[in-house]
Structures are given as C-alpha cells and as structure tokens.
C-alpha positions as CSV (number, residue, x, y, z in Angstrom):
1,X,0.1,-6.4,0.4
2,X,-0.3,-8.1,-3.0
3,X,3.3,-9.2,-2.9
4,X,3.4,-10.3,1.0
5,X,0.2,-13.0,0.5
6,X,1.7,-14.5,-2.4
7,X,4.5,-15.3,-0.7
8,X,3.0,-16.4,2.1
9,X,0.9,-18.6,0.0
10,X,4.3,-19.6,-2.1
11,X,5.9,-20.6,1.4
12,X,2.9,-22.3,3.0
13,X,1.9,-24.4,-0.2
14,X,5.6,-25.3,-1.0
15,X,6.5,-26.8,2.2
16,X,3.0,-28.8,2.1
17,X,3.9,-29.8,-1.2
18,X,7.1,-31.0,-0.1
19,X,6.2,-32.7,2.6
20,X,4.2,-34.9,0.5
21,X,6.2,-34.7,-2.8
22,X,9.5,-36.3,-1.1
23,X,7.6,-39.7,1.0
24,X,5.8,-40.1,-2.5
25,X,9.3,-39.8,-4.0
26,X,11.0,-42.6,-2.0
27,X,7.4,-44.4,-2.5
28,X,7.9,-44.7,-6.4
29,X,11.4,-45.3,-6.6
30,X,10.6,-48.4,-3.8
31,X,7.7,-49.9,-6.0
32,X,9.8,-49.6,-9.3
33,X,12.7,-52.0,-7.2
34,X,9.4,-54.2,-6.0
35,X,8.4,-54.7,-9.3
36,X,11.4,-55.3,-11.0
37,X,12.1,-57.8,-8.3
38,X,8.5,-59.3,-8.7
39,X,9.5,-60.0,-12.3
40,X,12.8,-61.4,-11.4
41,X,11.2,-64.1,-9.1
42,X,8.4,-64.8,-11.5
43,X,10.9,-65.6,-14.0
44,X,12.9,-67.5,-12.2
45,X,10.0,-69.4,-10.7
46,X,8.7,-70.2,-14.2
47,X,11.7,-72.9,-14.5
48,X,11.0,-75.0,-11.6
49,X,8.8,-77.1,-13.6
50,X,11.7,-77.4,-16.4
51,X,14.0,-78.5,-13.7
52,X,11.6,-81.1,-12.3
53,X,11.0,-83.1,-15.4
54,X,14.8,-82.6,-16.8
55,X,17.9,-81.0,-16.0
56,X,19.4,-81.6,-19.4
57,X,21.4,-78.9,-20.2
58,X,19.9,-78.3,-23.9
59,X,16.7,-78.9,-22.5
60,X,17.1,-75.8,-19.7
61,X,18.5,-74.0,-22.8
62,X,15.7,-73.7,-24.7
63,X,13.7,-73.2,-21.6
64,X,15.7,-70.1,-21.4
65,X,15.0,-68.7,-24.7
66,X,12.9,-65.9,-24.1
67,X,14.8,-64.8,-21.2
68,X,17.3,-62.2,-23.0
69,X,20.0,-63.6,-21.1
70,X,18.6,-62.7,-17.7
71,X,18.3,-65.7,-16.3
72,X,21.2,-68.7,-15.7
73,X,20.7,-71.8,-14.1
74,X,23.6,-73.7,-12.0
75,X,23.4,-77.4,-12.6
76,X,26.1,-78.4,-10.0
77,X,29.2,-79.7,-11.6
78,X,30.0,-76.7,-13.3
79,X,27.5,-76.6,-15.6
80,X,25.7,-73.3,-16.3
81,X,23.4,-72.4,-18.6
82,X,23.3,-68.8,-19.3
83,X,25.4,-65.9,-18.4
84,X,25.6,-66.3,-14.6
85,X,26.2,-63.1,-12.5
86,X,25.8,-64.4,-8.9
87,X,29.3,-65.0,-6.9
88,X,30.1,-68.8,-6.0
89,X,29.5,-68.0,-2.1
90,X,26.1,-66.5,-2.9
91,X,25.3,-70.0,-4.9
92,X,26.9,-72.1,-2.3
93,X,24.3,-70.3,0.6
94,X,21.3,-71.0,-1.8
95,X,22.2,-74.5,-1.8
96,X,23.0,-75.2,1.6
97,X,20.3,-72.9,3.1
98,X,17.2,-74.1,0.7
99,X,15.6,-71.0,0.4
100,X,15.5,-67.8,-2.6
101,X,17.0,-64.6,-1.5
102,X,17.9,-61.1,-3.1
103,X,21.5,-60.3,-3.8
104,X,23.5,-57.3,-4.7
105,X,26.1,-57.7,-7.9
106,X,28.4,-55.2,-9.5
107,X,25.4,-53.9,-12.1
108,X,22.5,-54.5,-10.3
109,X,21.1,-57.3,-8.1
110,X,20.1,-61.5,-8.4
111,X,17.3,-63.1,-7.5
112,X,18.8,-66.6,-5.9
113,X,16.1,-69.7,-6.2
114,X,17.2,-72.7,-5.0
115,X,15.3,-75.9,-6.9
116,X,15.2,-79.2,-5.0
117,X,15.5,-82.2,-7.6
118,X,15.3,-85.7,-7.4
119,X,18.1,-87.8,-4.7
120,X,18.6,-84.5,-2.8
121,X,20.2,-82.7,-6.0
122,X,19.8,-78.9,-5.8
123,X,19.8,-76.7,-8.7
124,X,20.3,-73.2,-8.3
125,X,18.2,-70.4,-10.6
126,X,19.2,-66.6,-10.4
127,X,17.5,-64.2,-12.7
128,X,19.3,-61.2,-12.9
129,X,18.1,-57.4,-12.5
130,X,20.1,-54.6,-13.6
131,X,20.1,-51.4,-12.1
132,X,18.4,-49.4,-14.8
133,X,15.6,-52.2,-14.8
134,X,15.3,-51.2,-11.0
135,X,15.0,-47.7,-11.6
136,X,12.6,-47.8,-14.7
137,X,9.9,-45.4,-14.8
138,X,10.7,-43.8,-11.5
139,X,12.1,-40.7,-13.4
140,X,9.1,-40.0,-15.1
141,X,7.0,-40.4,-12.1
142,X,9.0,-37.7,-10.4
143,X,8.8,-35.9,-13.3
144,X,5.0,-35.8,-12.8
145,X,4.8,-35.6,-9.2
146,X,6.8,-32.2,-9.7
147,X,4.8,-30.8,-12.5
148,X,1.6,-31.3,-10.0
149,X,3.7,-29.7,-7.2
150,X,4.8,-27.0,-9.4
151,X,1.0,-26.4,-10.7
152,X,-0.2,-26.4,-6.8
153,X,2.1,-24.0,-6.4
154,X,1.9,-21.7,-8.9
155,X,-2.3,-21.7,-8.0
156,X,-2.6,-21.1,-5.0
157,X,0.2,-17.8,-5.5
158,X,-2.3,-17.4,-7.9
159,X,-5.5,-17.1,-6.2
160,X,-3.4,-14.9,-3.6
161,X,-2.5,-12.7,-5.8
162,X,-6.4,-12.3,-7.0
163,X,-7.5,-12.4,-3.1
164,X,-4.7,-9.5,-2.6
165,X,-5.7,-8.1,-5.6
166,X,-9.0,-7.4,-4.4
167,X,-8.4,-6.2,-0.9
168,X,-5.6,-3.9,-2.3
169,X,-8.2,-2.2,-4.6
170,X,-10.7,-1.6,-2.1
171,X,-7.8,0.0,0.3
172,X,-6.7,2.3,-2.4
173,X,-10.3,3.2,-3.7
174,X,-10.7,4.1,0.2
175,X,-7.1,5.8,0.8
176,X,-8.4,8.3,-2.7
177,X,-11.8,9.2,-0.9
178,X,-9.7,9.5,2.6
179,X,-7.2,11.8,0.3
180,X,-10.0,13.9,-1.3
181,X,-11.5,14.3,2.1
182,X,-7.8,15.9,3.3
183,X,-7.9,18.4,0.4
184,X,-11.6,19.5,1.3
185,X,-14.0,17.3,-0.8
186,X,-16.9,16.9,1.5
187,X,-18.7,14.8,-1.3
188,X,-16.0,12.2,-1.5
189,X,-17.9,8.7,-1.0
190,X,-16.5,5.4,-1.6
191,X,-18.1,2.4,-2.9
192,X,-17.5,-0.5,0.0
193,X,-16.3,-3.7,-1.7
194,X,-13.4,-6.2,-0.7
195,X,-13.4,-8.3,2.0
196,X,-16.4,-7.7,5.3
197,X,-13.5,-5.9,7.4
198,X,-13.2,-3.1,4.5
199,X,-16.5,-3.0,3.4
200,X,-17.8,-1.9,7.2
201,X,-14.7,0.8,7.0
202,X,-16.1,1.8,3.6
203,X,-19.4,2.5,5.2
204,X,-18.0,4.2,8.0
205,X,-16.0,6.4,6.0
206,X,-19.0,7.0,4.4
207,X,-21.5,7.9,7.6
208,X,-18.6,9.7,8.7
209,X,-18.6,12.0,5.6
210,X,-22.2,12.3,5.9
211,X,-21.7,13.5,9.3
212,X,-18.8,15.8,8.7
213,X,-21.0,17.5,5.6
214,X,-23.8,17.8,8.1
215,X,-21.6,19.5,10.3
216,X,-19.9,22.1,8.0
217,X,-23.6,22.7,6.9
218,X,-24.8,23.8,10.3
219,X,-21.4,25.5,10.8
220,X,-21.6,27.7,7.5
221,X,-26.0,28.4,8.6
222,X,-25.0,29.7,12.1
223,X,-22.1,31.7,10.4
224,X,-24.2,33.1,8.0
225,X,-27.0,33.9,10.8
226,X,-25.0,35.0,13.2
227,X,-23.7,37.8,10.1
228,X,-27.5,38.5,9.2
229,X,-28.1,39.6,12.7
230,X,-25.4,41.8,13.3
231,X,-27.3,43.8,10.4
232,X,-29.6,45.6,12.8
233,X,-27.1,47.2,14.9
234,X,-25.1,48.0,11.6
235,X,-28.0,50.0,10.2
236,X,-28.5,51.8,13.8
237,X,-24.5,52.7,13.8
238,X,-24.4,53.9,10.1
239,X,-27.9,56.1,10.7
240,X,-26.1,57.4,13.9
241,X,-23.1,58.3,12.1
242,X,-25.0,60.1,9.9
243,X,-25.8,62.7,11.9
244,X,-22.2,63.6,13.4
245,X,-21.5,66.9,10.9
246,X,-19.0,66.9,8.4
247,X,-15.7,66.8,9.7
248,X,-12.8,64.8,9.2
249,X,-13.4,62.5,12.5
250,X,-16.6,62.1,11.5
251,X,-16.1,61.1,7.9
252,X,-13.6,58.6,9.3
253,X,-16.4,57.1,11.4
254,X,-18.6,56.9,8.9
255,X,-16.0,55.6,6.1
256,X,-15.0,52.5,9.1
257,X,-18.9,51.9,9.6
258,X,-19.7,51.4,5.9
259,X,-16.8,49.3,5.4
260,X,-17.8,47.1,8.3
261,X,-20.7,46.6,6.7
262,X,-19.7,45.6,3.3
263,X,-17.5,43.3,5.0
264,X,-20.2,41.5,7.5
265,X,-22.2,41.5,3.8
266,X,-19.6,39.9,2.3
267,X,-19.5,37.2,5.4
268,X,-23.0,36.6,4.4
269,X,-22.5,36.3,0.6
270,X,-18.9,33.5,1.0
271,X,-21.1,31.6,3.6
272,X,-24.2,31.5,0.9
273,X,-21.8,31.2,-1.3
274,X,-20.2,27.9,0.5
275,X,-23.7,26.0,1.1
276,X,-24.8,26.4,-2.3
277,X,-21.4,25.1,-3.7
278,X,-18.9,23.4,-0.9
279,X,-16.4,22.4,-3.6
280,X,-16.1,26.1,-4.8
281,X,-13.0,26.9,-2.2
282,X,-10.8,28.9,-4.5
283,X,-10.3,32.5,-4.7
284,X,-7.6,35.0,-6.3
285,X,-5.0,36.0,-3.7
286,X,-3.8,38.5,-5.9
287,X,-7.6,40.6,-6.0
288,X,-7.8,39.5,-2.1
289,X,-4.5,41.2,-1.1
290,X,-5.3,44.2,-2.9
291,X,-8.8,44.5,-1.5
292,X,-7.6,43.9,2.3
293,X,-4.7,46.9,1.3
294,X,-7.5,49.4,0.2
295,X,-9.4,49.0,3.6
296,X,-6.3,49.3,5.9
297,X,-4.6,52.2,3.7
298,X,-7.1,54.2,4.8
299,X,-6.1,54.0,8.7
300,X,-2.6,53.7,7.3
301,X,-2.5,57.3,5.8
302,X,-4.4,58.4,9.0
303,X,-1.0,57.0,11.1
304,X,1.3,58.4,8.8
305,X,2.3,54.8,8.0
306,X,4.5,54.8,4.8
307,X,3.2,51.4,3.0
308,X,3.7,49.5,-0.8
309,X,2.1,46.8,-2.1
310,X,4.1,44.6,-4.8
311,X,3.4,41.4,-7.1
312,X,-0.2,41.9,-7.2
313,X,-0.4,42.4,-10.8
314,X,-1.5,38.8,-12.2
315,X,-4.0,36.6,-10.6
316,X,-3.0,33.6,-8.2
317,X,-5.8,31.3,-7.5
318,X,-5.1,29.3,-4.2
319,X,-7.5,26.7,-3.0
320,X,-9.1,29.3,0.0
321,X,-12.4,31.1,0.4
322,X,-12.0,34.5,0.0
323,X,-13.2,35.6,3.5
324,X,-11.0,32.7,4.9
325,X,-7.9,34.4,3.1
326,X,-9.3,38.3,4.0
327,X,-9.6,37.2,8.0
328,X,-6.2,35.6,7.9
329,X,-4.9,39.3,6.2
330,X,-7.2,41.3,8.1
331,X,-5.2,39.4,11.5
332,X,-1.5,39.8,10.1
333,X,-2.4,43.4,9.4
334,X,-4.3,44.4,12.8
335,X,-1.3,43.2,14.6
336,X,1.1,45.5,12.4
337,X,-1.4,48.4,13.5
338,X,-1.8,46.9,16.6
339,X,1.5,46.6,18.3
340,X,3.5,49.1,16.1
341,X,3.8,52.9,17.0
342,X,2.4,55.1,14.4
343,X,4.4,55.8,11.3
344,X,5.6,52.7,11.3
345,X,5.6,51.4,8.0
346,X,4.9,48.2,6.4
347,X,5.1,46.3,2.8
348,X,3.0,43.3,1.4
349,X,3.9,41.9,-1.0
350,X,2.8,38.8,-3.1
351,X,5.2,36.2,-4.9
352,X,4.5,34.2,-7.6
353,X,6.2,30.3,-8.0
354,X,5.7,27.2,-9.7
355,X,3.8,25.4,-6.9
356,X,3.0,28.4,-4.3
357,X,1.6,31.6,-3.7
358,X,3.5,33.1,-0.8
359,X,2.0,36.5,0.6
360,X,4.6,38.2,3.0
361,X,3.5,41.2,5.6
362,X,6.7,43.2,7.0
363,X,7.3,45.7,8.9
364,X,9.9,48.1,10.6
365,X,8.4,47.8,13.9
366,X,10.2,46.3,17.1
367,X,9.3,42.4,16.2
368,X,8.5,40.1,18.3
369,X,10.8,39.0,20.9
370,X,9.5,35.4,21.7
371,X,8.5,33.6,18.0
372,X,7.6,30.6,19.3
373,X,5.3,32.2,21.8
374,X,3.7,34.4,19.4
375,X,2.8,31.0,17.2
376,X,1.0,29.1,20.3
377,X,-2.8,29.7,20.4
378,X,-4.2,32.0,23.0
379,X,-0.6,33.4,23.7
380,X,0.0,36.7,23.3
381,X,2.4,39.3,25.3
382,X,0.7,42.3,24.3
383,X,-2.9,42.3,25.9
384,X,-4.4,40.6,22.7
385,X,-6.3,37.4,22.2
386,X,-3.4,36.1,20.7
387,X,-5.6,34.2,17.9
388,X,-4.4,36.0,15.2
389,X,-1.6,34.3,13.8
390,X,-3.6,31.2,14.4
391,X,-5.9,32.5,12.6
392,X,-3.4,32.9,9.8
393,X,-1.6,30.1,10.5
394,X,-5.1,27.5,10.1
395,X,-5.5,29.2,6.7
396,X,-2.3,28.4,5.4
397,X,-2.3,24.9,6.3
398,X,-5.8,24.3,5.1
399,X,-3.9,24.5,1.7
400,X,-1.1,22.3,2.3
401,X,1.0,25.2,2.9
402,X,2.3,26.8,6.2
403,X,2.5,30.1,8.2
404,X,6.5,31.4,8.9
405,X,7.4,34.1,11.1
406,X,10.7,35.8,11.4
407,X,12.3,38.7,11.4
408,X,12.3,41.0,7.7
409,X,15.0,43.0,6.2
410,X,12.8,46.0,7.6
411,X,14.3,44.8,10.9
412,X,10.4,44.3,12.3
413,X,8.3,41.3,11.8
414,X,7.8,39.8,8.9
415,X,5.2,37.1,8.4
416,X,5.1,34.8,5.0
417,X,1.8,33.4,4.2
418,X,2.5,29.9,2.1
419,X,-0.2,28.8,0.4
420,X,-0.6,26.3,-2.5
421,X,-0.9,27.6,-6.1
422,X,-4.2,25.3,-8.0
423,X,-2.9,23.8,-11.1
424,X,-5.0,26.0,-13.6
425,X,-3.4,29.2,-11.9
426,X,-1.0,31.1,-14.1
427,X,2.6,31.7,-13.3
C-alpha cells in the first residue's frame, strides 16, 4: 500500500508540476529575449540626441565608445561607424519606412532605428543582440524552476509514504490480532490507531473479541454444568452396580461405570481448567493416546481384538485440550468397535516429525466403501450419527492440521489424525 500512494502521489504531483514548470519555461526564456531587446532599443535610442546635434563621423564615434561594438550607425553614403551587422535591404526598409523594427542576423538579431535629421536626411541606428545575450540567465532559471519541481515532488512522495506508513501499521497491528485470534488467542486486542476507517475496524475487532470471549465463557459454564449434573445419575448407576454379585459381567459393568465417571470428572476438570486459563490449549498426545488405549483395551480383550500401540514413548505437545484430543480418539476408536466384527484387530500408532504429530487408527475391518460420504457431517451408512469423524476431523483443523481417511495396509480403514507439533515440543 506504501508503495501504491507514493506513486500515486509521484504521478499526480509530477504532471501538476509539469503543467506549470513548462508555460513558466517558455515564460523565462521570452522575458530574457524582451529584455535583451529592451536594452538593445535603449541603446540605440540613446544616440538620437548625438545624431540631432551632429552627424560627424568622429563625433558618433566617440558617442559609441561605451558600446562594446554593439552598436553601428549608417550615415548614408557609405559611411558607418561601427561594425554593422544588419543586411543592406533591412537598412534600405528602415529608411524608406521611418519606423525601428527587430531583425534576425546570422548570430543573433538587430534592433533597426531609423533617425530623421535635418533636410529629410535619415540615419539609420542598429544595435546588435547576439544570441547568447538573448538567452542569458534563462538556464539558470530553469535550473531553479526544476530544483522546486524536483523538491515538490520528492515531498509530497514523501508525505505519502508517512500517510501510507501509518495506515500500513495500523492494518498489520490488526492482521497480528486477527492472526492470534485464528490460532485461538481469545485475549488478542488491538490498539485502534490510523486513519477513522481503521480505527472503527480496530474497535470492532475489539467488541467482537469481547463477544466471542463471552461466548466461549458461557459455552465452557454450560459444558461444565451440564457434566456436574450427570453426577447424580452416575452415583445411582455405580451404587446399582454394586450390588450385581461378583461375576465377570458384572465386574465389566462396574469397571465401564467407573470409567465413565472418571471421564465425565475429567470433562468437568478441562472445562475448569479452560475458564480459569483460555490460553492453556495444549496437551501431550503421546500421554492422551495412551490413556484413550487403556480404556478401550479393556472391551478390546473382551472381543478378542488383537491390538498394538506404537511411538508413544516420548511426549508430543500439540496445541489441543486434552478432552478435545480424547473425544476425537474416543470417535475414531467407537467406530473401529462399532462397525467391525469382533476380533477384528486394530493398531494406533503415533509419529513423530519436525512440524507434526500425526496419530493414525487402522484397522483390518471391511473399510468404508464411500470416503467421501463418511467425511460429510450427519452422514453415516451404518445407523450412526455420523458425527464422529467430524468430530475428529474439527479437532485436527483447530490445529492447522487435517483429518485423512483411506484405506491401511491392514486392508481396513485407516484414519491419520494431523495435528500441529508447538515449537517447545521435542522431536
């Protein structure tokens, strides 16, 4: 933007400064010829007087002492005094005609006075101009005239530049608040400055923020309300399942019950957890992955699934909550459970790169015949609410990463969980 005013201002200031620089131009050049044609007359005029009193040619002479030669004077009868320039026709039309005119010579031009003497005698004064005398001083008035141009010019692209220089700083100080927003910084604000157009964006960015915080707020209160409440029927189920005896279906009931519960307690904790500090959104995939395997490998063993869990052995922070990352596993797995046959079996595995976490969940089931099907929200072929790999999908793009489904070596389906590695994370 910097760039496009000052040439803008460059354009519109040059062709205003030539519009006036050439008329003033012609203007000097024309009073330089004026003068020097003034001064020509005036010194040809100054030996009228001579004439009048005597036309003796030593008399004229020393009359035209101080002249430097630039002046003659045509006595008639072939008698000049002084280097004459003028042609014989131009002296024959002063004569005949009676009056002074400006003529043009080889080197310059001749200023042609015709002086009336006594018995109708006329005696014929040119003063001679040369061409440099025409022209003096007009360089050096150009000279000046573009230097003021050239100042005019180089101002104004200089106050553009500090006018762009100012809007351009507001719009990036708002396109970094606007960018911190993107990467989850609810407290981004920015300072409105610039010109009246930016600084009302800069304070609706700002009520905006406001409102989104607000919003996210109330979002993460109902979350964490709506987990508090499903306490009470928890407690009711676990007493219940107290009291089935002590076999293996029961155990099982009772081992799914409490781990509900430590997950709707761990709900309530990551949404406390996320109103007293928004900006903490980071967990350790690696410890996540491993705790989501430990739950399912329960139901796993019961199905006779044959499952491995790889690359889990170093820590991988990404920039997720932990429950956001545990719901997006918890969905990839349920549908591996969900719309496999038992015994099916299924790896997750976790690898490690410069700029990425990537979590991949295969199996050797059937796959899934229509991908892009599976990857619209709401759609789902097999009697589910087809939000799971939205669910999954959301998670991964909340990190700049992506969700990809395809089918595994395993010849099932094989999800890949992209997600973006933070800086401080070890590789």
């Amino acid at each position: 933007m910097r760039k496009s005013l000052a040439l803008v201002s460059l354009a519109v200031t040059s062709m205003v400064a030539l519009a006036f620089l050439i008329p003033l131009a012609l203007v000097v050049r024309q009073l330089a010829e004026d003068r020097a044609l003034a001064d020509a007359e005036r010194r040809a005029g100054a030996l009228a007087p001579v004439l009048v009193i005597t036309d003796d040619p030593a008399a004229v002479r020393q009359a035209l002492a101080g002249s430097d030669g630039q002046v003659a004077v045509h006595l008639g009868g072939g008698r000049v005094v002084g280097s004459g320039k003028a042609t014989e026709e131009q002296l024959r039309t002063a004569a005949r005609e009676g009056r002074a005119f400006v003529a043009e010579v080889p080197d310059g031009r001749v200023h042609v006075q015709p002086v009336v003497l006594d018995r109708g005698r006329v005696v014929v004064v040119e003063a001679f101009v040369a061409r440099e005398e025409l022209a003096r001083g007009v360089t050096q008035a150009w000279l000046a005239l573009s230097g003021v141009a050239v100042t005019l010019v180089l101002g104004s692209v200089l106050v553009a530049d500090r006018l762009g220089a100012r809007v351009v700083k507001a719009s990036r100080a708002l396109a970094d608040q606007a960018r911190k927003m993107e990467q989850g910084d609810l407290a981004a604000r920015v300072t409105p400055t610039g010109p009246p157009e930016l600084v009302e964006v800069g304070g609706a960015f700002n009520r905006m923020a406001d409102r989104l915080g607000q919003l996210v707020t109330a979002e993460r209160e109902v979350l964490a309300d709506l987990s508090h409440r499903l306490r009470t029927p928890l407690t009711a189920l676990r007493l219940d399942s107290e009291t089935l005896g002590a076999d293996s279906g029961a155990n099982r009931v009772r081992q799914a019950v409490h781990a509900l519960e430590r997950e709707v307690n761990e709900l309530i904790r990551a949404a406390r957890r996320e109103l007293d500090d928004p900006a903490g959104t980071r967990c350790d995939a690696a410890e996540v992955v491993r705790d989501r395997l430990v739950f399912w490998s329960a139901l796993a063993d019961d199905q006779q699934r044959l499952w491995n869990l790889r690359g889990v052995e170093r820590p991988a922070l990404v920039p997720l909550t932990r429950s956001d990352l545990a719901a997006a596993m918890d969905a990839v797995l349920g549908n591996v459970f969900r719309h496999t046959p038992e015994g099916t079996g299924f790896v997750v595995a976790l690898f490690h790169q410069a700029d990425r976490v990537i979590v991949v969940i295969e199996d050797a089931g059937p796959g899934i015949a229509d991908l892009e099907a599976a990857l619209r929200r709401g759609s789902s072929g097999a009697g589910s609410t087809g939000l799971g790999l939205d669910i999954a999908r959301r998670a991964a793009e909340s990190t700049g990463g992506s969700l990809v489904v395809d089918r595994g070596p395993l010849g099932g389906t094989r999800v890949q969980l992209r997600l973006t590695r933070l800086d401080d994370a070890p590789v």
